[in-house]
N, C-alpha and C positions, 0 to 999 in steps of 0.2 A: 522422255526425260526432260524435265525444265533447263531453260539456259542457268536460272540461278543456284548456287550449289546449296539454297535452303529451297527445297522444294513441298516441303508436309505445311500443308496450308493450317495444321493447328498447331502448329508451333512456329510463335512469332520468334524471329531471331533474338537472341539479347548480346551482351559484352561476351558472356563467355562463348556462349556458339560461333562469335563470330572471332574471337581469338584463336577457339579449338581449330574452325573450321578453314582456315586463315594461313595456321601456323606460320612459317618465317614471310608470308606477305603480311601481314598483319601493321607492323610500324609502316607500309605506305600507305596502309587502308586509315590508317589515324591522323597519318601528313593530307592524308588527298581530301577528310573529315574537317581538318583543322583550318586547311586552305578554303575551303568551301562554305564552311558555316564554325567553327568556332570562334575566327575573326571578325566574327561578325555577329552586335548583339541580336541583331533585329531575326537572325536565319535560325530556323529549326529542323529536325530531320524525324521524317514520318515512316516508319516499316506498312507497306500496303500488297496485300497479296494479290496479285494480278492474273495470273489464271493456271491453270495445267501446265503449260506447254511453256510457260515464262516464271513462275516461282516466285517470292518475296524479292523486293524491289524499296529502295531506300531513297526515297523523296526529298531533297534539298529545298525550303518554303522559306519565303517570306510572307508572314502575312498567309492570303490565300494564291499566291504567284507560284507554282511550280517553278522552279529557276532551273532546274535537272534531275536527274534522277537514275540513282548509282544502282549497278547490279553487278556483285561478286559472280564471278563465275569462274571455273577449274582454273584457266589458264591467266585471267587477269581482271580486272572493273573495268567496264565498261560502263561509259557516263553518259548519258542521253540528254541532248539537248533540241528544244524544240524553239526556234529563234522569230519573230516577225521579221517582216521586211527589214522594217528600221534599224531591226536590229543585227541584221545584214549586212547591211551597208556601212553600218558604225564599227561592226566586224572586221569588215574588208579594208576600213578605213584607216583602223587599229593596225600598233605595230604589234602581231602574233607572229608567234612560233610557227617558222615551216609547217610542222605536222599539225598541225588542226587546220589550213587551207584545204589539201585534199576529201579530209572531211565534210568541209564546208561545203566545197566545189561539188560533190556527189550527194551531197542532200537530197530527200524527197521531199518535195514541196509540196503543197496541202492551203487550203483556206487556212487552216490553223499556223501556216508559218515551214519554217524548211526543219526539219528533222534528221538530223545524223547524230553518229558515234562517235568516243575518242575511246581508245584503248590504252587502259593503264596498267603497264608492266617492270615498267623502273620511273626511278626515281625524277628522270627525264622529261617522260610522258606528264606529267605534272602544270609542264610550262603550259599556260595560254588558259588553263582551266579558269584560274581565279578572274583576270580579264573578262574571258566570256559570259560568267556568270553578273561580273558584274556591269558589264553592257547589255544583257537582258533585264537585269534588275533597272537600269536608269531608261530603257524602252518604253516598260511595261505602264 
């Protein structure tokens, strides 16, 4: 079974699958959309099917920058972030939210930069997203 709960790789998600599929999470999936890229002219969001075992997956871009990259699943979004150094450090540097340090803190690190998750399941979880994004964004 895919983590994402659109899993049929010929069917790209649209508004209404993801309303249906959503039900009463749905107005944070729009908040956590709105905080991410519609405040923003320059951001766009890509549906990319990524494999069996992981499901359609919902790309936050500017430009050609990956900034994150959202994935609905049963219980809540999960937002992926893949950070450089620098933009580590500007992280750590920043005043965030409690909860996205432990995520930080247990990153996998990589050539490509440290890579963790933030789990979004109220309205809470929210804090530190729009920061993060945009401290990758002024890295990059």
């Amino acid at each position: 079974m895919a983590k994402s709960i659109f899993d049929d790789k010929a069917i790209e998600p649209d508004a209404a699958a993801i309303a249906a599929a959503l039900g009463a999470r749905h107005p944070l999936w729009e908040r956590l959309l709105d905080t991410l890229v519609h405040e923003h002219s320059d951001r766009r969001t890509a549906w990319a099917y990524y494999k069996k075992t992981t499901g359609w997956l919902l790309r936050v871009q500017r430009k050609k920058l990956t900034i994150c990259t959202l994935l609905p699943t049963p219980e809540d979004f999960t937002v992926v972030f893949l950070l450089p150094e620098r933009a580590v450090v500007a992280a750590r540097a920043a005043d965030q939210p409690p909860a996205t340090h432990p995520a930080q803190d247990g990153a996998s690190v990589s050539r490509f930069g440290h890579a963790f998750n933030l789990f979004v399941k109220e309205e809470a979880d929210l804090d530190g997203l729009a920061a993060l994004a945009r401290i990758k964004v002024e890295s990059a």
